[in-house]
Chimera marker file (.cmm) of the C-alpha trace (Angstrom):
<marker_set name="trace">
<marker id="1" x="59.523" y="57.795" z="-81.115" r="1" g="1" b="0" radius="0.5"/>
<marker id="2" x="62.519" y="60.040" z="-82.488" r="1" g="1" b="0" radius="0.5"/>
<marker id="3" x="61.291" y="62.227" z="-85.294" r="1" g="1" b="0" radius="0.5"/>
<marker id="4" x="62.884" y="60.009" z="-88.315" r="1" g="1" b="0" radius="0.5"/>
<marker id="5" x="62.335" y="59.959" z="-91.791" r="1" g="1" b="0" radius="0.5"/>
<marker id="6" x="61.356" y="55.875" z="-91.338" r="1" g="1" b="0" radius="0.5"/>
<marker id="7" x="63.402" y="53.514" z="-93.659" r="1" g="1" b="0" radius="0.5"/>
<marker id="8" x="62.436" y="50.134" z="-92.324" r="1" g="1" b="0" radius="0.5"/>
<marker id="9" x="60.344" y="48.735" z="-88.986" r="1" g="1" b="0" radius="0.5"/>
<marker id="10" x="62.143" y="45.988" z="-86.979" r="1" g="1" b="0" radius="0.5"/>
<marker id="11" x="59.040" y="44.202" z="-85.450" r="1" g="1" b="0" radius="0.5"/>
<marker id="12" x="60.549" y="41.622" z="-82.904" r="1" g="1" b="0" radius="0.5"/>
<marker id="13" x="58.691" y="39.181" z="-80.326" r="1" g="1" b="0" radius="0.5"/>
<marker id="14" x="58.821" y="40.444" z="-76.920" r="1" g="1" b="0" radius="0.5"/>
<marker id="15" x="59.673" y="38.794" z="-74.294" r="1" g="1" b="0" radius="0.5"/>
<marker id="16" x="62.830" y="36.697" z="-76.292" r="1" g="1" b="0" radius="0.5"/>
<marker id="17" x="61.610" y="33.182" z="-76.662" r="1" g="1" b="0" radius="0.5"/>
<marker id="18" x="58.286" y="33.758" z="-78.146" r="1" g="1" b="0" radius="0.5"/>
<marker id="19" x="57.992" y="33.982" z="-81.861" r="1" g="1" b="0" radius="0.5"/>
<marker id="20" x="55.263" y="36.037" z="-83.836" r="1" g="1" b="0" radius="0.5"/>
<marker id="21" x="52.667" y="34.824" z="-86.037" r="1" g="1" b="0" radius="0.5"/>
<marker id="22" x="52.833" y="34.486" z="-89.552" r="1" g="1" b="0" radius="0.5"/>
<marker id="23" x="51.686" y="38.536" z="-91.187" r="1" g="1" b="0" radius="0.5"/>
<marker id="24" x="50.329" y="38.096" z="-94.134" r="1" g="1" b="0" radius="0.5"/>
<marker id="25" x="46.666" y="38.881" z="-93.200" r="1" g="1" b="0" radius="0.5"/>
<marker id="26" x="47.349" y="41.357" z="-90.102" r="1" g="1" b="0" radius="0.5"/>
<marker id="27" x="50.092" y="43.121" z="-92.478" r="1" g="1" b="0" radius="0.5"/>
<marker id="28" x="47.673" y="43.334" z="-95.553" r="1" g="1" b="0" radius="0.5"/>
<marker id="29" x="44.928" y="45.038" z="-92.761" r="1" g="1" b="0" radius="0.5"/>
<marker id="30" x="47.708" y="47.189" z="-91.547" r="1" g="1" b="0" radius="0.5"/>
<marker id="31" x="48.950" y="48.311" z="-94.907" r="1" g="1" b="0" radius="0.5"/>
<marker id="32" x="45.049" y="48.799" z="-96.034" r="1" g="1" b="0" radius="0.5"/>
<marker id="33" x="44.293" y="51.642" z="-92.959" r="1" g="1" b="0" radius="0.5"/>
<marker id="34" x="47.943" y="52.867" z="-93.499" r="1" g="1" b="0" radius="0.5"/>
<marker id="35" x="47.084" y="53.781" z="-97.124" r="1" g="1" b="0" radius="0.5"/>
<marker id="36" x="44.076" y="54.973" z="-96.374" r="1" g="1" b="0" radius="0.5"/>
<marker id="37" x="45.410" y="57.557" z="-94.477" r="1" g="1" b="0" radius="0.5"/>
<marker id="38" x="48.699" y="58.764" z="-96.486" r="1" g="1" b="0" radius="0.5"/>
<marker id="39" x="47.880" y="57.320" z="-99.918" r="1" g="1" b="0" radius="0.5"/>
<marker id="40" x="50.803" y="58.671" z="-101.219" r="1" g="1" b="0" radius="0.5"/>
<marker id="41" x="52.699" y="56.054" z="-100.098" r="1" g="1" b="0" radius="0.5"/>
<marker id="42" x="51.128" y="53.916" z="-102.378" r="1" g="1" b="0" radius="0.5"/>
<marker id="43" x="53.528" y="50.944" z="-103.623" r="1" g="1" b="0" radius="0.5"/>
<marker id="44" x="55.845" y="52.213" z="-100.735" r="1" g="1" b="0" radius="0.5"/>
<marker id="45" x="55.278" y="49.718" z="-98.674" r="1" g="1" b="0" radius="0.5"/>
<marker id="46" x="56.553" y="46.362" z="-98.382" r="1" g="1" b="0" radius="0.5"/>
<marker id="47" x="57.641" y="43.768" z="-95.297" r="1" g="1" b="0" radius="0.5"/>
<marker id="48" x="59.171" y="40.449" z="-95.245" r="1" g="1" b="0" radius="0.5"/>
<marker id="49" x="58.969" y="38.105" z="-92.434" r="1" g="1" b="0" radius="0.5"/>
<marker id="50" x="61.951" y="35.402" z="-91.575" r="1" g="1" b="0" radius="0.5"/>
<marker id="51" x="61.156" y="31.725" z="-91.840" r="1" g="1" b="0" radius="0.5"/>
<marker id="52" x="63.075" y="30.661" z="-88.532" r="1" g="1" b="0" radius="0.5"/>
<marker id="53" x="62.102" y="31.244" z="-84.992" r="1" g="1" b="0" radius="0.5"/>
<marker id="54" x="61.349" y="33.947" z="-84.051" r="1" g="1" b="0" radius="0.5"/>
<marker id="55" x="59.602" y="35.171" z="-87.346" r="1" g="1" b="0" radius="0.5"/>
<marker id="56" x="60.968" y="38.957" z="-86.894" r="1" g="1" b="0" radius="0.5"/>
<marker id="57" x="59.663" y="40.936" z="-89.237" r="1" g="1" b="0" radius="0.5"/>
<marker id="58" x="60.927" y="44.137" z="-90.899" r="1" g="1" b="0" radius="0.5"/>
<marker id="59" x="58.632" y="46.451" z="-92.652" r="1" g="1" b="0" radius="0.5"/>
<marker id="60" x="60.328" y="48.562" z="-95.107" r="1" g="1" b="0" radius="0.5"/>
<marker id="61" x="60.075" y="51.575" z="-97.441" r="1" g="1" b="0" radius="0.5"/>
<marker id="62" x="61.219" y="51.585" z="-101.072" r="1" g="1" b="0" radius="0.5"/>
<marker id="63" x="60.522" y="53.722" z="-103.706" r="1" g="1" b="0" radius="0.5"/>
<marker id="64" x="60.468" y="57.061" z="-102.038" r="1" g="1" b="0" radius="0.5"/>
<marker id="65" x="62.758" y="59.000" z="-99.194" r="1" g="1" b="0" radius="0.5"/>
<marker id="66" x="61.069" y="57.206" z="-96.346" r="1" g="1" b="0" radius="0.5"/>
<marker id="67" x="58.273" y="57.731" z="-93.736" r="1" g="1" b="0" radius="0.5"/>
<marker id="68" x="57.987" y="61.676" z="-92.572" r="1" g="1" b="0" radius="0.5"/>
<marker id="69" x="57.293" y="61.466" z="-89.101" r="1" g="1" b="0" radius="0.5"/>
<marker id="70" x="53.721" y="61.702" z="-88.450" r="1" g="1" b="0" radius="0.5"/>
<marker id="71" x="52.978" y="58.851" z="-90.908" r="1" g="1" b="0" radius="0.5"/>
<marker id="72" x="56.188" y="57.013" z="-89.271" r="1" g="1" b="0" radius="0.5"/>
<marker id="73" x="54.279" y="57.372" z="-85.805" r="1" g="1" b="0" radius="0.5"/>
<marker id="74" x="50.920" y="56.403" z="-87.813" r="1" g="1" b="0" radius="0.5"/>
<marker id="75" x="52.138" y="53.043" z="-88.956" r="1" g="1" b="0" radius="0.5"/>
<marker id="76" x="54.110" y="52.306" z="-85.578" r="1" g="1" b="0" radius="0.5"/>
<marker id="77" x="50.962" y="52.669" z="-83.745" r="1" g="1" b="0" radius="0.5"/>
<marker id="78" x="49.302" y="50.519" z="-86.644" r="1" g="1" b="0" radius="0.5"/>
<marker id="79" x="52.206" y="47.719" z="-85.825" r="1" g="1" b="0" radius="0.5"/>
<marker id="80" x="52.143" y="47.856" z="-82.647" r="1" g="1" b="0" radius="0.5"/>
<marker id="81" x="48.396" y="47.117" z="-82.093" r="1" g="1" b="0" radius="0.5"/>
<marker id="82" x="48.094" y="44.015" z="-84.976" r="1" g="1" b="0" radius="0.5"/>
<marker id="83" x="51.320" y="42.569" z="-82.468" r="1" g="1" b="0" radius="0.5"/>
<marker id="84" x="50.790" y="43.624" z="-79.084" r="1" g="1" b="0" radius="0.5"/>
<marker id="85" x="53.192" y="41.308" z="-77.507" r="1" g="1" b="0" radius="0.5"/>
<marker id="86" x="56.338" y="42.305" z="-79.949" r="1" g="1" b="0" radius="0.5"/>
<marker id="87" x="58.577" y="45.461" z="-79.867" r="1" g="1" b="0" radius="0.5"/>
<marker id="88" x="58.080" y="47.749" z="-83.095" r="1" g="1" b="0" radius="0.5"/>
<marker id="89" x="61.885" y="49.647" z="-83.775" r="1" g="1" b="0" radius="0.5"/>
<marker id="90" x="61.779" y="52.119" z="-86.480" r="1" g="1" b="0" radius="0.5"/>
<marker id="91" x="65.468" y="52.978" z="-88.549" r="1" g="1" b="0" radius="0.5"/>
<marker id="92" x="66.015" y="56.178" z="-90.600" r="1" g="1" b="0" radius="0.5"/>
<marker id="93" x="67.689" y="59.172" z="-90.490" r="1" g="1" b="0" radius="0.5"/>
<marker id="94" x="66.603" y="62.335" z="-87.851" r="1" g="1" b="0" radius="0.5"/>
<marker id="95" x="64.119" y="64.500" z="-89.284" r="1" g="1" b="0" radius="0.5"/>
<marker id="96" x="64.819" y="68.037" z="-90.712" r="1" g="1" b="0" radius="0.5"/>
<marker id="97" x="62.110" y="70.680" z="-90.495" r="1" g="1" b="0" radius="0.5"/>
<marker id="98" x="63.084" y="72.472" z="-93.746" r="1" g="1" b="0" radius="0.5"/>
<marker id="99" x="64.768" y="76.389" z="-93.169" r="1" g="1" b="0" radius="0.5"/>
<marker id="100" x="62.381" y="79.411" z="-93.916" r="1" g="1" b="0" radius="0.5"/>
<marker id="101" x="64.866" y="80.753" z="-96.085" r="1" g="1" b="0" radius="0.5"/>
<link id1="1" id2="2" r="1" g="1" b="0" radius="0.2"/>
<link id1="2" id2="3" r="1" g="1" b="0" radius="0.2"/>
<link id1="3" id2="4" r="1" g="1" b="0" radius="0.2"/>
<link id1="4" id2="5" r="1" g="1" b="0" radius="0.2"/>
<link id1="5" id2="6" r="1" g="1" b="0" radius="0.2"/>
<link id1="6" id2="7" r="1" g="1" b="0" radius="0.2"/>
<link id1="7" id2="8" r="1" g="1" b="0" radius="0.2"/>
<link id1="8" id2="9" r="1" g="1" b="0" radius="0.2"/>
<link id1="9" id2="10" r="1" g="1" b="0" radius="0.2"/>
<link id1="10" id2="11" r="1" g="1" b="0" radius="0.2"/>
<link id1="11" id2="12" r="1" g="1" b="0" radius="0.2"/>
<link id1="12" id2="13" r="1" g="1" b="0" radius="0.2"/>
<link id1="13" id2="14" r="1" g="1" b="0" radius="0.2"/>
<link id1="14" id2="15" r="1" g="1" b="0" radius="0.2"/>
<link id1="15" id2="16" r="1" g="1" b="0" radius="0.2"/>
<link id1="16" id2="17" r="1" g="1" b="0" radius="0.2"/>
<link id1="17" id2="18" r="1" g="1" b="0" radius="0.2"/>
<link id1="18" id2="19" r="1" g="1" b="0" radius="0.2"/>
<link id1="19" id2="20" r="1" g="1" b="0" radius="0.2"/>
<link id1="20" id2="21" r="1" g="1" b="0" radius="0.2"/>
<link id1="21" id2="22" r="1" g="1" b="0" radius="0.2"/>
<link id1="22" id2="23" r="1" g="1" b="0" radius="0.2"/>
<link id1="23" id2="24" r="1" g="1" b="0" radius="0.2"/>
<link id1="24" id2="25" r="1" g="1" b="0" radius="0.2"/>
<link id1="25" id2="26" r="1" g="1" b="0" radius="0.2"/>
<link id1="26" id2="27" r="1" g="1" b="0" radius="0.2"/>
<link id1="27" id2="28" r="1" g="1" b="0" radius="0.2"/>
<link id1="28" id2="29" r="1" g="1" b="0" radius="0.2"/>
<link id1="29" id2="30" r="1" g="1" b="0" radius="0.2"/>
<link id1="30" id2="31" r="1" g="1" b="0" radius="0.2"/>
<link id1="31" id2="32" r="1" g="1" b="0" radius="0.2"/>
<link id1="32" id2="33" r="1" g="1" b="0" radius="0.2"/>
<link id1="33" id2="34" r="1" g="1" b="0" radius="0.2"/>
<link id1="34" id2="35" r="1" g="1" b="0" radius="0.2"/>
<link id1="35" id2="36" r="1" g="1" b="0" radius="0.2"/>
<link id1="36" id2="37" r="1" g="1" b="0" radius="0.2"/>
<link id1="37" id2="38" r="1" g="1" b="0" radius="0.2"/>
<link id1="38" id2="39" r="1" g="1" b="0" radius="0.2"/>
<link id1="39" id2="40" r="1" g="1" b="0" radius="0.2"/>
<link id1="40" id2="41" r="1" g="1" b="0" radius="0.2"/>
<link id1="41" id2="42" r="1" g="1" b="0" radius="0.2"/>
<link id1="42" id2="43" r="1" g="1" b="0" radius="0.2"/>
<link id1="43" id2="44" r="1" g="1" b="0" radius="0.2"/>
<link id1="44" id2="45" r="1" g="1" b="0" radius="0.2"/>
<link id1="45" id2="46" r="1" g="1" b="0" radius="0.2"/>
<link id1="46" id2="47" r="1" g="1" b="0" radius="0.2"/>
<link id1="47" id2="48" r="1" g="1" b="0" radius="0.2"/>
<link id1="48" id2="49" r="1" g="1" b="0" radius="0.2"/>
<link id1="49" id2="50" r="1" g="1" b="0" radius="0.2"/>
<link id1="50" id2="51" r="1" g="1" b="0" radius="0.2"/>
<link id1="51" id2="52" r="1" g="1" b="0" radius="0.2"/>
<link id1="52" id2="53" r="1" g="1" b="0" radius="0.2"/>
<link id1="53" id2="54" r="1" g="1" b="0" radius="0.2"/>
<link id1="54" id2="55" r="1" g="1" b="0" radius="0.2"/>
<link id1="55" id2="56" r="1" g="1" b="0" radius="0.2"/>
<link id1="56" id2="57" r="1" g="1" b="0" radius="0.2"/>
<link id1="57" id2="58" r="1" g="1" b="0" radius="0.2"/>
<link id1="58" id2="59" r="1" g="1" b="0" radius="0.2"/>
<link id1="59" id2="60" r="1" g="1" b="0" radius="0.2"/>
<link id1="60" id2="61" r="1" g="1" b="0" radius="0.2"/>
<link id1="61" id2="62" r="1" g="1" b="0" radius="0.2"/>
<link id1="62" id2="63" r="1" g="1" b="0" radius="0.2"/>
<link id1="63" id2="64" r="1" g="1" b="0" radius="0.2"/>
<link id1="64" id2="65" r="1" g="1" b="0" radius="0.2"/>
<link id1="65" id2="66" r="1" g="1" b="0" radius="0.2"/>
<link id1="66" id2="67" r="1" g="1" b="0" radius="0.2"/>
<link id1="67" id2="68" r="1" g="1" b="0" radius="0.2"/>
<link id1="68" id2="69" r="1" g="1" b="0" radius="0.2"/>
<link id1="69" id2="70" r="1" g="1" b="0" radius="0.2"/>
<link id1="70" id2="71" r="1" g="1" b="0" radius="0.2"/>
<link id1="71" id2="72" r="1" g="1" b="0" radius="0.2"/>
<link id1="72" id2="73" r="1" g="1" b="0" radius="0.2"/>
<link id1="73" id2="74" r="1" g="1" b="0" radius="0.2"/>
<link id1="74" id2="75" r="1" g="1" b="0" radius="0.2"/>
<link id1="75" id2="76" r="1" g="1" b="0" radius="0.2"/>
<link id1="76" id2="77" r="1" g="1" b="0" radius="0.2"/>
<link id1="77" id2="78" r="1" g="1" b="0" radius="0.2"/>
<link id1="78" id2="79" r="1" g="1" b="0" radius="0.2"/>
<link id1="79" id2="80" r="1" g="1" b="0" radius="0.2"/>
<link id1="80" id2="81" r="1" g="1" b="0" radius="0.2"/>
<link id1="81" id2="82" r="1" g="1" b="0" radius="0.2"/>
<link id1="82" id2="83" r="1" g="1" b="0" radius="0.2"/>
<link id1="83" id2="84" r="1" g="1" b="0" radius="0.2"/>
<link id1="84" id2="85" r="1" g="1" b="0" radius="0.2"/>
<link id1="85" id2="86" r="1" g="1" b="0" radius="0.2"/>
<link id1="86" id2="87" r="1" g="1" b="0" radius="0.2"/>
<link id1="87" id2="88" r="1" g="1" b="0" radius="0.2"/>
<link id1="88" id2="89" r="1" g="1" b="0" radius="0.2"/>
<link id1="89" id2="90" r="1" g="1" b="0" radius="0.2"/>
<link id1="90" id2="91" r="1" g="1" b="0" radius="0.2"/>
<link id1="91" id2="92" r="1" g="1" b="0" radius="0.2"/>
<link id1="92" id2="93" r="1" g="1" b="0" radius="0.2"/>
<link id1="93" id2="94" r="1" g="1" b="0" radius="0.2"/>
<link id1="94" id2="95" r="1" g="1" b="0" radius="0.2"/>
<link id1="95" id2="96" r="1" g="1" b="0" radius="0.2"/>
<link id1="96" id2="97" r="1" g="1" b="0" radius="0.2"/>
<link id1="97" id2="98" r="1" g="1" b="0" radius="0.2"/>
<link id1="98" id2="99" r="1" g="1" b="0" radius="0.2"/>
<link id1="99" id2="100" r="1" g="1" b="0" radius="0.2"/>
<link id1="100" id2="101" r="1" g="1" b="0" radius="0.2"/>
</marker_set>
């Protein structure tokens, strides 16, 4: 993964013509370790899943700047294992390592 301040997660079936399962229960498991992790992102977090074939889901962050990139990686490694089958595409912006000014 790019090093991205994470906005949103696009999680999509892979290969086309499969759809995913329904996320409630993997997402509150993968939200639950997440926050263990980087509480701070407490009431971050949120995903919605679309009611038609294929069920994408997008996992997104309000409420703050986004994901920094190590807990960006965290969570895509988190999606990625509760759907193995389905490709996990962060959005955001590049990362900045701040100037020692």
């Amino acid at each position: 993964m790019n090093r991205l301040v994470v906005r949103t997660f696009w999680i999509r079936p892979h290969p086309s013509g499969r759809t995913l399962p329904p996320a409630g229960p993997r997402m509150r498991a993968v939200f639950e370790v997440f926050l263990e992790a980087f509480p701070e992102y407490m009431s971050c977090l949120a995903y919605t899943q679309s009611p038609r074939p294929p069920h994408e889901l997008f996992v997104y962050v309000s409420g703050c700047g986004g994901l920094f990139p190590c807990a960006a990686e965290h969570l895509a490694r988190l999606l990625k294992a509760a759907f193995p089958k389905s490709r996990v595409l962060p959005y955001g912006r590049p990362f900045r390592e701040p100037s020692g000014r």
